[in-house]
N, CA, C, O and CB atoms as a CASP TS submission, in Angstrom:
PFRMAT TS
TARGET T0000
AUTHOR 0000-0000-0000
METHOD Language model
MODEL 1
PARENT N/A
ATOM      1  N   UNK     1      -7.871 -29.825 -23.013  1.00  0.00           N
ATOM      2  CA  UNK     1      -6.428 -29.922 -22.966  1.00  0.00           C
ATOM      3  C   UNK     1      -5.824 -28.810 -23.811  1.00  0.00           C
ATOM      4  O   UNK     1      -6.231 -28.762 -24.972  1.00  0.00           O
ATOM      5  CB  UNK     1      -5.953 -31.306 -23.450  1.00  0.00           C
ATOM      6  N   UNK     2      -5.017 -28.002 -23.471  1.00  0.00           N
ATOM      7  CA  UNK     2      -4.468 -26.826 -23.900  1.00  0.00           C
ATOM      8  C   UNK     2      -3.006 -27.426 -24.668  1.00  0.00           C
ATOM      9  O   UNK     2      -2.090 -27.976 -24.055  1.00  0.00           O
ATOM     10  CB  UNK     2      -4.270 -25.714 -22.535  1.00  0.00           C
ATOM     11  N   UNK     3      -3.042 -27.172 -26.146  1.00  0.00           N
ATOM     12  CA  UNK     3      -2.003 -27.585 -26.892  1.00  0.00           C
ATOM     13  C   UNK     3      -0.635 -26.746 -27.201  1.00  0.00           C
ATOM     14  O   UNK     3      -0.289 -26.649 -28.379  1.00  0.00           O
ATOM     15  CB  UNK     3      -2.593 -27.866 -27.985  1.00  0.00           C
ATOM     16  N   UNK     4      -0.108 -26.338 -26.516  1.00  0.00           N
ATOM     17  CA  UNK     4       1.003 -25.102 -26.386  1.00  0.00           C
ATOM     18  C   UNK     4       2.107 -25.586 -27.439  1.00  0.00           C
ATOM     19  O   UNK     4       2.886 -24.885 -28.085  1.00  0.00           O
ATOM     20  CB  UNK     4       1.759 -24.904 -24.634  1.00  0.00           C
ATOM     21  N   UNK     5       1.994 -26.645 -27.435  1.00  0.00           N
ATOM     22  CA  UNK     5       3.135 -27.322 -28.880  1.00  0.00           C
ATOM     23  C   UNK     5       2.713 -26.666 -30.214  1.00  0.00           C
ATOM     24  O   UNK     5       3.422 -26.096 -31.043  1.00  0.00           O
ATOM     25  CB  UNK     5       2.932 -29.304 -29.249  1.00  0.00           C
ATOM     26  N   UNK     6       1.332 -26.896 -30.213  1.00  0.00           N
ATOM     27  CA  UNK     6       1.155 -26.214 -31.418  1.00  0.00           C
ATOM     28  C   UNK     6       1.231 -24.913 -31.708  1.00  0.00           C
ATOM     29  O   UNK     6       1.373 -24.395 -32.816  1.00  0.00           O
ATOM     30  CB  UNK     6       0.215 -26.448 -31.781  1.00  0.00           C
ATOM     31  N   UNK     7       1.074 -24.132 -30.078  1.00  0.00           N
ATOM     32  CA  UNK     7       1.514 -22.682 -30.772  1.00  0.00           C
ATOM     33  C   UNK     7       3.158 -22.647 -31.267  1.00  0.00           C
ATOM     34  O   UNK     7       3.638 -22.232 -32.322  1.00  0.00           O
ATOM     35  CB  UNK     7       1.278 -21.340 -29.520  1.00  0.00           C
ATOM     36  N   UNK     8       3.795 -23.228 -30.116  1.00  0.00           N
ATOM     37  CA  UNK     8       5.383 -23.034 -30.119  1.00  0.00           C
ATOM     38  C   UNK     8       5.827 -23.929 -32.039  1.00  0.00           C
ATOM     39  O   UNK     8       6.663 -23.385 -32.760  1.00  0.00           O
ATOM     40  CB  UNK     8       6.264 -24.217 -28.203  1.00  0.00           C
ATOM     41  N   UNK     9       5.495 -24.526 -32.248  1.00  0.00           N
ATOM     42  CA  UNK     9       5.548 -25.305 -33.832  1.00  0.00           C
ATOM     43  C   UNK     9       5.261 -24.254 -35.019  1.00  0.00           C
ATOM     44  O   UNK     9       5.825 -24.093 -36.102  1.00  0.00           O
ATOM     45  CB  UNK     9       4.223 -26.616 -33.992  1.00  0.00           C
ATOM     46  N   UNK    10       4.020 -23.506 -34.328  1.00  0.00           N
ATOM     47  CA  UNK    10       3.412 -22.783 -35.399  1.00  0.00           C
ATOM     48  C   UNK    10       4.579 -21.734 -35.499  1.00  0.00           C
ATOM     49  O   UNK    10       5.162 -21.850 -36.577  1.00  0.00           O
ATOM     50  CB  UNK    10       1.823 -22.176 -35.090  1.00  0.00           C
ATOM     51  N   UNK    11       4.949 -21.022 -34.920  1.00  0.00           N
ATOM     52  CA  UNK    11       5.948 -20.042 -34.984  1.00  0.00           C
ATOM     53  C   UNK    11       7.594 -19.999 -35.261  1.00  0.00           C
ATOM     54  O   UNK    11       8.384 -19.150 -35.674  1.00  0.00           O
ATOM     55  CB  UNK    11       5.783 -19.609 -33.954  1.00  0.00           C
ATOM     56  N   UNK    12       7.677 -21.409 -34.797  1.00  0.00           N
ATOM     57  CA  UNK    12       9.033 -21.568 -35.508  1.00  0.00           C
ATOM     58  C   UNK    12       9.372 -21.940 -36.580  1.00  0.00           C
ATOM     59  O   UNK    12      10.531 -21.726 -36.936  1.00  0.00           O
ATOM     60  CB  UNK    12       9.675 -22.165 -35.070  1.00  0.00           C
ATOM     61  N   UNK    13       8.179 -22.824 -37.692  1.00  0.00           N
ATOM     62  CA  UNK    13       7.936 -22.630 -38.649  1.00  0.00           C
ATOM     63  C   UNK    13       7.349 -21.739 -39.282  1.00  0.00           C
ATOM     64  O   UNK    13       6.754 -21.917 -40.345  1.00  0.00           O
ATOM     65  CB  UNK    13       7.689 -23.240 -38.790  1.00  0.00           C
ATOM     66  N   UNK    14       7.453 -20.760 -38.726  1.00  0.00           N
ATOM     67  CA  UNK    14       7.179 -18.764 -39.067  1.00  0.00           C
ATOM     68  C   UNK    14       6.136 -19.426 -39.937  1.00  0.00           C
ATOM     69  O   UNK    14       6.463 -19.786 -41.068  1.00  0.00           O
ATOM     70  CB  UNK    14       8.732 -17.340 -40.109  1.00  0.00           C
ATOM     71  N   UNK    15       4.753 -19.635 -39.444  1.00  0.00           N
ATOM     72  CA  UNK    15       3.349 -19.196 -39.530  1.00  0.00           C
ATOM     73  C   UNK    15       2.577 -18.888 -38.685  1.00  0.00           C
ATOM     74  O   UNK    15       2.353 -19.251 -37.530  1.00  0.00           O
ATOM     75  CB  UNK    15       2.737 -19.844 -39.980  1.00  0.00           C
ATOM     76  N   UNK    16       1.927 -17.724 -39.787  1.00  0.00           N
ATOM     77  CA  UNK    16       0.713 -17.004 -38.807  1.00  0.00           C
ATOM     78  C   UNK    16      -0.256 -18.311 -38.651  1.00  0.00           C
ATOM     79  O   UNK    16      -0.028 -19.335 -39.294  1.00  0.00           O
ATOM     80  CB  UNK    16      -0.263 -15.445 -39.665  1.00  0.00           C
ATOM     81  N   UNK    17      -1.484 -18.181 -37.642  1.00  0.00           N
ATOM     82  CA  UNK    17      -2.984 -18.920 -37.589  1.00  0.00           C
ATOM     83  C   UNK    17      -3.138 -18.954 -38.736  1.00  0.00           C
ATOM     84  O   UNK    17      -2.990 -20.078 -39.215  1.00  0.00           O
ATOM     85  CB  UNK    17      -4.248 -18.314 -36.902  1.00  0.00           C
ATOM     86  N   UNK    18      -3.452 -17.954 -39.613  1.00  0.00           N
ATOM     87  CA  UNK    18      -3.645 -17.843 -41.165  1.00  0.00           C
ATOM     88  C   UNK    18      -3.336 -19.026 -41.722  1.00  0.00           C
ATOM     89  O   UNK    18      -4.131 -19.927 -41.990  1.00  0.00           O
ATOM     90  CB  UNK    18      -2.814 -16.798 -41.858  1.00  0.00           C
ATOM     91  N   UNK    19      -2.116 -19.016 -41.902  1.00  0.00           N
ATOM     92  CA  UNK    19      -1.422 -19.747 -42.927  1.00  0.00           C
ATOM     93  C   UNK    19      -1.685 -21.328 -42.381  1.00  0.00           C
ATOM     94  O   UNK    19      -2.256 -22.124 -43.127  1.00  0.00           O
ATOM     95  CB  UNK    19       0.292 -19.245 -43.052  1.00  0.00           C
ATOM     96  N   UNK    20      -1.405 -21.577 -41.549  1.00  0.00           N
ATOM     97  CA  UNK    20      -2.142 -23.156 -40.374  1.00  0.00           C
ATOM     98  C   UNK    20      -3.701 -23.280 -40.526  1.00  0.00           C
ATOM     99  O   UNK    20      -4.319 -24.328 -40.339  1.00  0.00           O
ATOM    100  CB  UNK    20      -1.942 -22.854 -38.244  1.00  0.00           C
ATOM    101  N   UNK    21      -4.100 -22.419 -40.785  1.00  0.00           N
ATOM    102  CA  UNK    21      -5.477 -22.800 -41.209  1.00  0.00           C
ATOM    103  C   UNK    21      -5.433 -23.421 -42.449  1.00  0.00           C
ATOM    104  O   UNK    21      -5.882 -24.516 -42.789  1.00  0.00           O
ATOM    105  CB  UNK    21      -6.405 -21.675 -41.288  1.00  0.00           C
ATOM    106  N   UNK    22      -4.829 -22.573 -43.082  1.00  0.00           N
ATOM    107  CA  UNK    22      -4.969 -22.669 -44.441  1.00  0.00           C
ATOM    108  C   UNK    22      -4.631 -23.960 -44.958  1.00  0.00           C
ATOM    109  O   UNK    22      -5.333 -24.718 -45.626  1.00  0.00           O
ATOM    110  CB  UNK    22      -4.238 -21.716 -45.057  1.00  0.00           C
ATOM    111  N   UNK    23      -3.350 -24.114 -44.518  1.00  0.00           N
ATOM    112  CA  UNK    23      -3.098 -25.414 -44.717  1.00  0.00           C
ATOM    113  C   UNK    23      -3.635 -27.006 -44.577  1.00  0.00           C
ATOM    114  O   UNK    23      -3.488 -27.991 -45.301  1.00  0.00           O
ATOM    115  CB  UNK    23      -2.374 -25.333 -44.265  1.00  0.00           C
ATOM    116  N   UNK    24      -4.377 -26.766 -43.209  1.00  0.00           N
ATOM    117  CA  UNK    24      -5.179 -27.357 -42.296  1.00  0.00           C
ATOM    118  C   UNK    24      -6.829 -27.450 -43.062  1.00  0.00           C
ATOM    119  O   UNK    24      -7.560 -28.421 -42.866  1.00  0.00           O
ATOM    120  CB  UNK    24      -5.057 -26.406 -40.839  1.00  0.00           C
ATOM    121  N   UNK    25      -7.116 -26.607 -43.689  1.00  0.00           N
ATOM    122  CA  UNK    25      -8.463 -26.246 -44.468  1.00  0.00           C
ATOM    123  C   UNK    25      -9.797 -26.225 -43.146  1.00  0.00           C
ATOM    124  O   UNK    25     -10.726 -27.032 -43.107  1.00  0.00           O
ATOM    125  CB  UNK    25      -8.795 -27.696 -45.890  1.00  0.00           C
ATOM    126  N   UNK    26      -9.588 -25.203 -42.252  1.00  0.00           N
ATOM    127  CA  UNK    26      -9.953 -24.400 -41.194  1.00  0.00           C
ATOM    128  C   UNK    26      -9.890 -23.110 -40.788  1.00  0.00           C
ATOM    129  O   UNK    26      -8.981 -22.285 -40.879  1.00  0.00           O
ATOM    130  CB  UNK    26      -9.588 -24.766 -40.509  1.00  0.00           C
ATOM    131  N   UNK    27     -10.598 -23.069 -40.489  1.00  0.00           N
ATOM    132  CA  UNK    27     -10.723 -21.627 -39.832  1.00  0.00           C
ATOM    133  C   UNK    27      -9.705 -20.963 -38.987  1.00  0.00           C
ATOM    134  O   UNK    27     -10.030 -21.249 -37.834  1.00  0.00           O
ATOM    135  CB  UNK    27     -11.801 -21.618 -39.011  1.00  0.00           C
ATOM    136  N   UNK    28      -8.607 -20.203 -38.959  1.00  0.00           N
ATOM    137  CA  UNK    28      -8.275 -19.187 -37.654  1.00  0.00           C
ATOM    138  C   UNK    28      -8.826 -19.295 -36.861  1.00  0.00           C
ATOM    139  O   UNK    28      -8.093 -19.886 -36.068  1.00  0.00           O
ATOM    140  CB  UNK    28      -8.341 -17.979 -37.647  1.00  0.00           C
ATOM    141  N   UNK    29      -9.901 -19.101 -36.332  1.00  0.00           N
ATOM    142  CA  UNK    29     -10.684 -19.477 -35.072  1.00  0.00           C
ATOM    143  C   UNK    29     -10.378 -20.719 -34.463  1.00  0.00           C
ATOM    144  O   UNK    29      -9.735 -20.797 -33.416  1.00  0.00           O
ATOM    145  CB  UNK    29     -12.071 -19.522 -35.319  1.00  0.00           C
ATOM    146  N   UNK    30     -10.845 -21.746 -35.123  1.00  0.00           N
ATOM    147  CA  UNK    30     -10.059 -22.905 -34.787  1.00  0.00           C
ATOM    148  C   UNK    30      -8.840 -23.237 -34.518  1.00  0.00           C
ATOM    149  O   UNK    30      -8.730 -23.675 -33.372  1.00  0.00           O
ATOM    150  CB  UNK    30     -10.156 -23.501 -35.413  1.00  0.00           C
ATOM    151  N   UNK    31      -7.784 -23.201 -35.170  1.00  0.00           N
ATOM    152  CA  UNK    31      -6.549 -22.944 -34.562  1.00  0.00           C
ATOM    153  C   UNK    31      -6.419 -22.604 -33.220  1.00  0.00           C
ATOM    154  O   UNK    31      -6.115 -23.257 -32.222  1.00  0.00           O
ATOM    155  CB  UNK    31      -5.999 -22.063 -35.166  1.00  0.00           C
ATOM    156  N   UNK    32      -6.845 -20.927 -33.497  1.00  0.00           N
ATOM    157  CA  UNK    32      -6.996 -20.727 -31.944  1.00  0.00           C
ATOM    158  C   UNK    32      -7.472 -20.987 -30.954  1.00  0.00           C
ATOM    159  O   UNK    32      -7.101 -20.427 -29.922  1.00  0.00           O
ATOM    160  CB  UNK    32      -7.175 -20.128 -31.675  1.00  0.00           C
ATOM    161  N   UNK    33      -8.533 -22.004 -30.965  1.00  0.00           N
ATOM    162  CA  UNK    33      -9.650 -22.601 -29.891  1.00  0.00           C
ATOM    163  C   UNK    33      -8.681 -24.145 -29.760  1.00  0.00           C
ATOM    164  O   UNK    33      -8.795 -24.747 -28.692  1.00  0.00           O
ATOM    165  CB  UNK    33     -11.729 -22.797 -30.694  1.00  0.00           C
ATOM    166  N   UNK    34      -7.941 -24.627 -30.622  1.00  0.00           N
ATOM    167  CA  UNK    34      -6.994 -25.540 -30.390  1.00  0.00           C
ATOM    168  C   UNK    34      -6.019 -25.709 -29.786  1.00  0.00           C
ATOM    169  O   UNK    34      -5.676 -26.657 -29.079  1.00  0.00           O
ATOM    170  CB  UNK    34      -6.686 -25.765 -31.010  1.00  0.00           C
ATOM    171  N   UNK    35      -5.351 -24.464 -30.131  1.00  0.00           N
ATOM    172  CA  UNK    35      -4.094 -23.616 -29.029  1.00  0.00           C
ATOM    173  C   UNK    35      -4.670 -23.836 -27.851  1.00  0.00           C
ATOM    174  O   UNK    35      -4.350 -24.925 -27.373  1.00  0.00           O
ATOM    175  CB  UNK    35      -3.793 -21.783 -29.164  1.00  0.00           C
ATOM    176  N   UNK    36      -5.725 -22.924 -26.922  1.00  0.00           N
ATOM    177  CA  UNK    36      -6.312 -22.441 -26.508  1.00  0.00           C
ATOM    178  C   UNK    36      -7.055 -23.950 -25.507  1.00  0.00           C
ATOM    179  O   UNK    36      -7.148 -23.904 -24.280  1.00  0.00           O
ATOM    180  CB  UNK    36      -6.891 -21.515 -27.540  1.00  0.00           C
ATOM    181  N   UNK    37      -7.406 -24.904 -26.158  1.00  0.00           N
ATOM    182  CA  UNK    37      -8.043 -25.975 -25.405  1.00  0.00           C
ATOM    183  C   UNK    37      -9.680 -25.959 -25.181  1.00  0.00           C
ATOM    184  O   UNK    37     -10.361 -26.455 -24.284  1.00  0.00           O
ATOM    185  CB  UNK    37      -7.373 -25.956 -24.071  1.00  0.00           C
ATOM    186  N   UNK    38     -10.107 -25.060 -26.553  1.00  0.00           N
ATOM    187  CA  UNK    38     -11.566 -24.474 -26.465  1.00  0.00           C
ATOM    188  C   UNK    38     -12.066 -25.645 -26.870  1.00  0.00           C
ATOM    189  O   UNK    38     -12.961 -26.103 -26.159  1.00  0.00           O
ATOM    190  CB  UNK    38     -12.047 -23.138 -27.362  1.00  0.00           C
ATOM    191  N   UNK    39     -11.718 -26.308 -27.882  1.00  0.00           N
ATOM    192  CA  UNK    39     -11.931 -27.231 -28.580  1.00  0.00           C
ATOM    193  C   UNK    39     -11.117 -28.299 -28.528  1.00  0.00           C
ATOM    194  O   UNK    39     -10.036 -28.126 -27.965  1.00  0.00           O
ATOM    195  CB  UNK    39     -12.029 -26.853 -29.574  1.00  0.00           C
ATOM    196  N   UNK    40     -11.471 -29.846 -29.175  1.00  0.00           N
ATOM    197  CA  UNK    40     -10.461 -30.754 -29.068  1.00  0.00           C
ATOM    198  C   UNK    40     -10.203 -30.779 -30.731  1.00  0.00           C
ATOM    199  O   UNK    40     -10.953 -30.585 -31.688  1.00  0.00           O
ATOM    200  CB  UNK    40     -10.909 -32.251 -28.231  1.00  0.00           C
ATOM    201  N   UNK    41      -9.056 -31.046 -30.632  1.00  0.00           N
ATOM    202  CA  UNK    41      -8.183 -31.539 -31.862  1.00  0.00           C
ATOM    203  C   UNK    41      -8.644 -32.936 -32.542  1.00  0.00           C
ATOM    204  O   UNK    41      -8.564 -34.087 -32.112  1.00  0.00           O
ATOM    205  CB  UNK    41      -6.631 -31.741 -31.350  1.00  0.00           C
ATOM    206  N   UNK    42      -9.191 -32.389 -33.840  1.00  0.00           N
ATOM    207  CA  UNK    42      -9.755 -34.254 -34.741  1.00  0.00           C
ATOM    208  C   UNK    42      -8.412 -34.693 -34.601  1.00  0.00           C
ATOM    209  O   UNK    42      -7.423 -34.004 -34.349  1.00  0.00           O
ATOM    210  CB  UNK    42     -10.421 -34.416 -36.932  1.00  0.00           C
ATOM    211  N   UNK    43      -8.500 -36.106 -34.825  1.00  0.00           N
ATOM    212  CA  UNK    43      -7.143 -36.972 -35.372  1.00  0.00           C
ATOM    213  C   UNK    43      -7.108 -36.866 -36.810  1.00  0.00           C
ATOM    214  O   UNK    43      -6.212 -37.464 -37.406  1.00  0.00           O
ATOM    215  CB  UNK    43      -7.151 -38.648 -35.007  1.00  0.00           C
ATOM    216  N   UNK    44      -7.641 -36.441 -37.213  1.00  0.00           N
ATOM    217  CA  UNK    44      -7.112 -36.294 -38.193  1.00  0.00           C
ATOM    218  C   UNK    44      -6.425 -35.027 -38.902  1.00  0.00           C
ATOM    219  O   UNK    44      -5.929 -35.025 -40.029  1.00  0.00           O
ATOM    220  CB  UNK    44      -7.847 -36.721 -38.699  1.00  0.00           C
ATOM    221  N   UNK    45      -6.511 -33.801 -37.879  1.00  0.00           N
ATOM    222  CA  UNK    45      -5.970 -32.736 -38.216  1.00  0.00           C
ATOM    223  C   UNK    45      -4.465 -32.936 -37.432  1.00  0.00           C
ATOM    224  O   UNK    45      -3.476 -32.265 -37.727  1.00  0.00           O
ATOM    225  CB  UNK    45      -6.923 -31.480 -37.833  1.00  0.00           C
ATOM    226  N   UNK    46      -4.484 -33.874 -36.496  1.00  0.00           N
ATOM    227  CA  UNK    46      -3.539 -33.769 -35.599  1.00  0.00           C
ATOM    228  C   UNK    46      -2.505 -35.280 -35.985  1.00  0.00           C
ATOM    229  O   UNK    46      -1.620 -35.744 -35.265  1.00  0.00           O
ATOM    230  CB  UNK    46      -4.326 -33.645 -33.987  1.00  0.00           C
ATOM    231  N   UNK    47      -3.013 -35.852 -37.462  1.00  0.00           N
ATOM    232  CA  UNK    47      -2.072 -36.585 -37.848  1.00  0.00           C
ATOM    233  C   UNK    47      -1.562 -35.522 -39.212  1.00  0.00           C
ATOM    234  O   UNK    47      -0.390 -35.441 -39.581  1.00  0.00           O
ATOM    235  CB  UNK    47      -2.635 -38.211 -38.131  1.00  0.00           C
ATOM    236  N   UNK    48      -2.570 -34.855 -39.757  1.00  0.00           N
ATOM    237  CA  UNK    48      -2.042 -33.400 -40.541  1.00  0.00           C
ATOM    238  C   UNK    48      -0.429 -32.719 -40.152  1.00  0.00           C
ATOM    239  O   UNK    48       0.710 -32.600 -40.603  1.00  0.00           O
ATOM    240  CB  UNK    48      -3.254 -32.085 -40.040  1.00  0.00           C
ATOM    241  N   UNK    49      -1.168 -32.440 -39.147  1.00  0.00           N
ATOM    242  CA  UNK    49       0.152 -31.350 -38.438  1.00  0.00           C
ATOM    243  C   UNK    49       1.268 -32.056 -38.158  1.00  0.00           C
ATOM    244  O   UNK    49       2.342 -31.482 -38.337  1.00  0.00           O
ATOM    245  CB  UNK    49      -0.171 -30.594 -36.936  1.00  0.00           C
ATOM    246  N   UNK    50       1.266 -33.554 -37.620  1.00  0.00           N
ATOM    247  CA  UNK    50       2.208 -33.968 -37.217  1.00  0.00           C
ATOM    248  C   UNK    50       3.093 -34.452 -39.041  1.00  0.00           C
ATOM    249  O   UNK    50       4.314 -34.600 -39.093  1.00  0.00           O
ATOM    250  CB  UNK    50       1.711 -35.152 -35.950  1.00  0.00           C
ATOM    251  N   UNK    51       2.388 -34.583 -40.036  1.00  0.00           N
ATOM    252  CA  UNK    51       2.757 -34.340 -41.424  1.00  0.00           C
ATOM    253  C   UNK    51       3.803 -33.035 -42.155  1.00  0.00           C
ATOM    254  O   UNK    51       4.863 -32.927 -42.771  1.00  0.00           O
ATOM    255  CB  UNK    51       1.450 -34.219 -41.948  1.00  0.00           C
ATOM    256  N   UNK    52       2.878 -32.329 -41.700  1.00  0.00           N
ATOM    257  CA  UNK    52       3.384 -31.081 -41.875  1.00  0.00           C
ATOM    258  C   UNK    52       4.656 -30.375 -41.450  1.00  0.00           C
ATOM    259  O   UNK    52       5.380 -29.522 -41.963  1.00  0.00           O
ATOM    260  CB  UNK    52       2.602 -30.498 -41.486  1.00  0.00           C
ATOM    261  N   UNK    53       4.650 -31.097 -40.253  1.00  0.00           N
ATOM    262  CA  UNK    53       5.960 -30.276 -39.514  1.00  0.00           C
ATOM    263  C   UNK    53       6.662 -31.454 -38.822  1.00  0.00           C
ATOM    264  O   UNK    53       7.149 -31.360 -37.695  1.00  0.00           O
ATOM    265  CB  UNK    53       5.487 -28.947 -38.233  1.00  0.00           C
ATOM    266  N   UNK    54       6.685 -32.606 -39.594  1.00  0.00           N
ATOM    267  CA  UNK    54       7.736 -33.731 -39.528  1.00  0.00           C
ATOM    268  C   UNK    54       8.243 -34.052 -38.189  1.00  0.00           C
ATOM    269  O   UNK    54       9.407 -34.047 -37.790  1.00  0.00           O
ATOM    270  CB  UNK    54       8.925 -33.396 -40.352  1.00  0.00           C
ATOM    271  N   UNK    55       6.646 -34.465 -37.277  1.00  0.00           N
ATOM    272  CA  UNK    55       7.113 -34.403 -36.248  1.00  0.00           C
ATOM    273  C   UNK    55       6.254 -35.642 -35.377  1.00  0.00           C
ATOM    274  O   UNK    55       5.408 -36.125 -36.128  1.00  0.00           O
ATOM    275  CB  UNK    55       7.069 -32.947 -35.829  1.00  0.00           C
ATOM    276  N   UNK    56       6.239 -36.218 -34.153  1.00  0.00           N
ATOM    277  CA  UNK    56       5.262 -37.338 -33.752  1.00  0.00           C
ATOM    278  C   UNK    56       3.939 -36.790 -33.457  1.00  0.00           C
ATOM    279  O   UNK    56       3.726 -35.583 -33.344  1.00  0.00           O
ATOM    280  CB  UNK    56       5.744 -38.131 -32.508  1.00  0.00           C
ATOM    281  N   UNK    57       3.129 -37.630 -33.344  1.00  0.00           N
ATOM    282  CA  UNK    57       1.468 -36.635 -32.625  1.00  0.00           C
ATOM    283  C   UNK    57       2.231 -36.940 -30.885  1.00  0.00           C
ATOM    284  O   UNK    57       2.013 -36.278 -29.870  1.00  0.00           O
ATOM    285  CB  UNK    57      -1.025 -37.910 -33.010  1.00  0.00           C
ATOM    286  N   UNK    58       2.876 -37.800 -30.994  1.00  0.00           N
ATOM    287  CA  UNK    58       2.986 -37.734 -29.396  1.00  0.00           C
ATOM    288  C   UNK    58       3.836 -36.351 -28.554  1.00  0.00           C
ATOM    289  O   UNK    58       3.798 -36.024 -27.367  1.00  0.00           O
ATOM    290  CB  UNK    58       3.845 -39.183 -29.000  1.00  0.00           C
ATOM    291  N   UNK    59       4.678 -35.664 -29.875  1.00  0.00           N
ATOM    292  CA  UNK    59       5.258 -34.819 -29.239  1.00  0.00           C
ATOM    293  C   UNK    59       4.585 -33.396 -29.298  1.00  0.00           C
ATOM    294  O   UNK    59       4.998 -32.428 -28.659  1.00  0.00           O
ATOM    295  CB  UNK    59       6.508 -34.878 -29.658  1.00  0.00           C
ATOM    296  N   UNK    60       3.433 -33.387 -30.195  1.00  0.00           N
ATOM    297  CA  UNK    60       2.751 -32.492 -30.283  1.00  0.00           C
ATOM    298  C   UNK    60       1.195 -32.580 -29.222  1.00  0.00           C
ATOM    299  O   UNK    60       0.289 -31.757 -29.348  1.00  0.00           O
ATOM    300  CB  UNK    60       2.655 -32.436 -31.754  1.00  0.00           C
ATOM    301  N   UNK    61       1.152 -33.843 -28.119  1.00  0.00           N
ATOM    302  CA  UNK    61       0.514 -34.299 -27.312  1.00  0.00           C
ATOM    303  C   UNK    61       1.681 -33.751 -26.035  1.00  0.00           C
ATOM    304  O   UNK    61       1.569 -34.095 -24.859  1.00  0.00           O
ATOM    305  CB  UNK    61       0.117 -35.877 -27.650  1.00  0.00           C
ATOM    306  N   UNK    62       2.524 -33.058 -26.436  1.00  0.00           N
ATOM    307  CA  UNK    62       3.193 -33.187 -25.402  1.00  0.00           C
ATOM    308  C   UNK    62       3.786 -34.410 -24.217  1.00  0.00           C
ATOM    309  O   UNK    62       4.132 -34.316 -23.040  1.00  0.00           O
ATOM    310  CB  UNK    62       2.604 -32.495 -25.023  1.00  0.00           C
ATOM    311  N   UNK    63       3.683 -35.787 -25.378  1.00  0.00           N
ATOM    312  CA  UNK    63       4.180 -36.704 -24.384  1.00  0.00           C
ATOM    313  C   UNK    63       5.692 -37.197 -24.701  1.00  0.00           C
ATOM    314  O   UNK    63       6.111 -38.308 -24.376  1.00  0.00           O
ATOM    315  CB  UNK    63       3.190 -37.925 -24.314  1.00  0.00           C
ATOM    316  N   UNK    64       6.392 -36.292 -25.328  1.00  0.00           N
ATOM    317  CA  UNK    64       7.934 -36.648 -25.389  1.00  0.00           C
ATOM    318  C   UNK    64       8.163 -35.666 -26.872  1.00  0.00           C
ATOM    319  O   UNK    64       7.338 -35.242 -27.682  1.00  0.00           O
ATOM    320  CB  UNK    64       8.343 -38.706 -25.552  1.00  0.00           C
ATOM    321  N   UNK    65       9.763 -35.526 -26.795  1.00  0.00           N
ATOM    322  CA  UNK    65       9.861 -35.536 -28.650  1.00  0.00           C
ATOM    323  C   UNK    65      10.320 -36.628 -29.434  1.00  0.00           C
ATOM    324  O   UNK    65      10.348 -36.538 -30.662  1.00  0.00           O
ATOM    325  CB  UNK    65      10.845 -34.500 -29.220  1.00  0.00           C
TER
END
């Protein structure tokens, strides 16, 4: 499943992969294989993010905002 929320999130909160890693305590690579749909997203990085950027996992699932 290809997560396009998270790119569009990542950037409007003006961060690079870098800095989402960082935060995340991951790799750049990852990120990008997340974006990307290389990989699946733990729940627990994806209750992280939805932390981070004060937002639902469902809307970062793309199932509403």
């Amino acid at each position: 499943m290809v997560l396009p929320v998270i790119e569009a999130e990542r950037i409007k909160h003006q961060m690079s992969r870098e800095d989402l890693a960082k935060a995340l305590h991951v790799s750049r690579r990852t990120v990008s294989n997340w974006q990307r749909g290389a990989t699946k997203l733990p729940l627990s990085k994806l209750l992280a993010l939805a932390a981070l950027w004060g937002c639902s996992t469902d809307y970062l699932l793309g199932r509403g905002q």
